[in-house]
C-alpha positions as CSV (number, residue, x, y, z in Angstrom):
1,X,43.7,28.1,67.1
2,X,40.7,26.7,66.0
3,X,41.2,22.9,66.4
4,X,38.4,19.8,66.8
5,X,40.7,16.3,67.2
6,X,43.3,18.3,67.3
7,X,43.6,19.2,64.0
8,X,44.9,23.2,63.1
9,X,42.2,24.0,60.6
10,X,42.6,27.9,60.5
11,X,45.3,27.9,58.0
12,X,44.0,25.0,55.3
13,X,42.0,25.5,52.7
14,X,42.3,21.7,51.3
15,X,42.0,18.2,52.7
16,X,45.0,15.9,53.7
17,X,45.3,13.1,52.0
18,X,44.0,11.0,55.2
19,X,41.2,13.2,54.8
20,X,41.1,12.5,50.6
21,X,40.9,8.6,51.3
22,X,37.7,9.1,54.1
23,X,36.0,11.2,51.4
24,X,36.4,8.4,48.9
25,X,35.7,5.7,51.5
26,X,32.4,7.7,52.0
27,X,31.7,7.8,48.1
28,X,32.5,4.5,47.6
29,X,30.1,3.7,50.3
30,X,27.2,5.4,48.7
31,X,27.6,2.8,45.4
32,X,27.1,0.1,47.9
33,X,24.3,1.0,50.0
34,X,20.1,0.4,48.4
35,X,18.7,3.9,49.9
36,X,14.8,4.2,49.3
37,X,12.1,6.7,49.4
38,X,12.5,7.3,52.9
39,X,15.7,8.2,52.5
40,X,14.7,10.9,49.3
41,X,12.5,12.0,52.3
42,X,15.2,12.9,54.7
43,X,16.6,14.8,51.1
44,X,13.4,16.5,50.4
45,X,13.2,17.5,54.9
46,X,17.3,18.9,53.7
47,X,15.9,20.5,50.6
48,X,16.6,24.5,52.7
49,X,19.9,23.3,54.3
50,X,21.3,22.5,50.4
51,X,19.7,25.8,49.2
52,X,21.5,27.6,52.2
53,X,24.7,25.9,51.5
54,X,25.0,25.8,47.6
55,X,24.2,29.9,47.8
56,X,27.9,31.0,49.6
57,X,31.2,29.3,50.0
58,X,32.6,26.6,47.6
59,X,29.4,25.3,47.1
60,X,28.4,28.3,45.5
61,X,29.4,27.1,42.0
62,X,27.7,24.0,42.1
63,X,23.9,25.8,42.7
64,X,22.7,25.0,39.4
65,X,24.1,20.9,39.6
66,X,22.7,20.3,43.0
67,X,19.2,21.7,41.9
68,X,19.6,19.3,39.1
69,X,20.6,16.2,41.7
70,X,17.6,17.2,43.5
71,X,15.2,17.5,40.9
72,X,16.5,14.5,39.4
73,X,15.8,12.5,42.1
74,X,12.5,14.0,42.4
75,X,11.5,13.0,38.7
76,X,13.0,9.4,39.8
77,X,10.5,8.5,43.1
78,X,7.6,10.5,41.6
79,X,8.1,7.6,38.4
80,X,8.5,10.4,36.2
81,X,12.3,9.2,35.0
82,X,13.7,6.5,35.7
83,X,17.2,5.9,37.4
84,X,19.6,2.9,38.0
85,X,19.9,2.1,41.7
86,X,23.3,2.7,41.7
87,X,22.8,6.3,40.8
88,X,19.8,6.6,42.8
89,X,21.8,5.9,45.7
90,X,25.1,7.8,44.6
91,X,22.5,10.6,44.7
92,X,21.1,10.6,47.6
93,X,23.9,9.3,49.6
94,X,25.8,12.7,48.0
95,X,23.3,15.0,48.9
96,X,22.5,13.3,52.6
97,X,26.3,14.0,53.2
98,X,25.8,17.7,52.2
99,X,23.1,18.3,53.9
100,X,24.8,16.9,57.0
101,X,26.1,19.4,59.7
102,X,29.1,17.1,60.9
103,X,30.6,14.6,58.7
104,X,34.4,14.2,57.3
105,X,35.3,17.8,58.0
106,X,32.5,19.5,60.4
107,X,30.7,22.3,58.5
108,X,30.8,24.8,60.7
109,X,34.3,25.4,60.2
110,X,34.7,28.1,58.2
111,X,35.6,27.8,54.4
112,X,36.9,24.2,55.3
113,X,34.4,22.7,56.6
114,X,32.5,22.5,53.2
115,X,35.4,21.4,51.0
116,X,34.8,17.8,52.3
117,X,31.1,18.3,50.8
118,X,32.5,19.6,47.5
119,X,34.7,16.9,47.1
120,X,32.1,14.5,47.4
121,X,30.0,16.5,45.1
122,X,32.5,16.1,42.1
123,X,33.0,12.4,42.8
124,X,29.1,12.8,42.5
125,X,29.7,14.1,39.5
126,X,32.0,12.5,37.7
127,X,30.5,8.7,38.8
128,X,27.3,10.1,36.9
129,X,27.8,12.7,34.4
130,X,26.0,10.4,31.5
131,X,23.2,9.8,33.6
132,X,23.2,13.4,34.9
133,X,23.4,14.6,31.0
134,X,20.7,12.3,29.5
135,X,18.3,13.6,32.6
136,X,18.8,17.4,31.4
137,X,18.3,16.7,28.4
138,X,14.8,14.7,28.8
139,X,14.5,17.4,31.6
140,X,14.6,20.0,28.5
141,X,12.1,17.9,26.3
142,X,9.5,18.0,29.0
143,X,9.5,21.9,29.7
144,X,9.4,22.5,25.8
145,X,6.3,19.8,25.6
């Protein structure tokens, strides 16, 4: 049995609901907190761990969104486009999380351990899916300028 505080994880494939309220507690956590460049820069040093994880697993079917977090936030400290700090920080707190090894669920539990990630990645979202479809759309006007 594959157990860390001993939890059985072998046989789930979805988080408890104590586990459901720590992943919302996290996200509600990232609305709160002012993260800054240096922070985007811990992101950008992650940039190859969110690849690796967003290519397998049930991250695999967010790829294309967290390329478009990332690039977002990208466009946002290079002054390019311009982001509230709330979702700045929803942002990069999301993304710090993912790109963390051991958090909620640890990640190297197999299948599990990322569905922690994933459900803060659609709280992620959800909280900014206006923001997130204005930015592909200016996205699209710059590449066809």
């Amino acid at each position: 049995m594959n157990t860390t505080n001993n939890v059985d994880y072998q046989n789930r494939k979805e988080l408890t609901a104590e586990e459901k309220e720590k992943v919302m507690d996290t996200f509600s956590s990232f609305e709160e907190s002012q993260y800054d460049e240096l922070d985007f820069k811990d992101v950008e040093n992650g940039e190859d761990v969110l690849a690796k994880k967003s290519k397998s697993g049930p991250l695999k079917s967010y790829t294309e969104k967290i390329s478009t977090l990332y690039s977002m936030l990208k466009d946002y400290f290079s002054k390019k486009y311009s982001l509230s700090t709330k979702t700045s920080s929803i942002v990069i707190g999301t993304l710090l999380y993912i790109i963390a090894p051991i958090d909620i669920i640890p990640d190297f539990l197999p299948f599990l351990g990322l569905v922690d990630d994933v459900a803060i990645l659609g709280a992620c979202l959800a909280s900014i899916s206006i923001e997130l479809s204005k930015y592909q759309e200016w996205k699209e006007n710059q590449n066809s300028l």
